[in-house]
N, C-alpha and C positions, 0 to 999 in steps of 0.2 A: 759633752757639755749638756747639760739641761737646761730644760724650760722651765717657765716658770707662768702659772695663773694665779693673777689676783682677783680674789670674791670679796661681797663684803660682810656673809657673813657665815657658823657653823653648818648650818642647812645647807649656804652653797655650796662650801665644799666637799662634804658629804653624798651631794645630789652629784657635785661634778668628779668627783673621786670613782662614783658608781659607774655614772655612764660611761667613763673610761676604762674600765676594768673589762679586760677581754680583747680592746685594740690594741693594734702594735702600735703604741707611742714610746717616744722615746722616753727617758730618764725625765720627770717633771716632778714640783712639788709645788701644793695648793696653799696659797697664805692667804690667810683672811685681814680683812681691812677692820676689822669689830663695828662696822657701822660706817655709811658712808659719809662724807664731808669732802671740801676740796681741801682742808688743814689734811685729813689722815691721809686723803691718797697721795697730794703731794711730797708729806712728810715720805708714804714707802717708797713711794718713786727716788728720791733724793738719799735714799738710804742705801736701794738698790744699786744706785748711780758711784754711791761711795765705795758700796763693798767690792764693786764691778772686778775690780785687781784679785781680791781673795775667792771670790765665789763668781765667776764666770758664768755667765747662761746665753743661749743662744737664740731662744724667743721669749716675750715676756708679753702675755694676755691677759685683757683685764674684761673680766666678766662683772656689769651689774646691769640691776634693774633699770627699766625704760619708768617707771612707777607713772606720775601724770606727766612725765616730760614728755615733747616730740623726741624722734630720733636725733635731728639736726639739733636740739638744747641738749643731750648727751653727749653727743660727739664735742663738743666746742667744751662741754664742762671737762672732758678728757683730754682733750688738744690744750686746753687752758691749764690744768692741772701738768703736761706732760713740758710744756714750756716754761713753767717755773721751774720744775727740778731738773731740767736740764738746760737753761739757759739760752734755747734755743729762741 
């Protein structure tokens, strides 16, 4: 089963494709969010959640920037963004 990280954009996954290359990770593929927003991350999350039956994965990481936010306004725009698309 693969993993799965989301960036938000071609730089990062490029940057994160690199720094992986040479570890033993497992099977993973990087998908870009083209720009962050809580509409786009929610939309992949909620797409993710749908296809979950066809395309199985077994971690799902989400890489962005801290930019002028604290840490704690990140995490809750993620937690806030991760409980719409999955109703929790």
């Amino acid at each position: 089963m693969k993993n799965i990280i989301l960036v938000e954009g071609k730089d990062d996954k490029a940057f994160i494709e690199y720094l992986i290359q040479g570890v033993d990770v497992k099977e993973f593929s990087v998908n870009i969010l083209e720009g962050l927003s809580k509409d786009a991350l929610t939309k992949r999350l909620a797409s993710l959640k749908t296809g979950f039956l066809k395309n199985p994965f077994e971690k799902l990481g989400i890489i962005i920037d801290q930019d002028s936010f604290t840490r704690e306004e990140r995490l809750a725009f993620i937690n806030e963004c991760l409980q719409e698309s999955f109703d929790i």
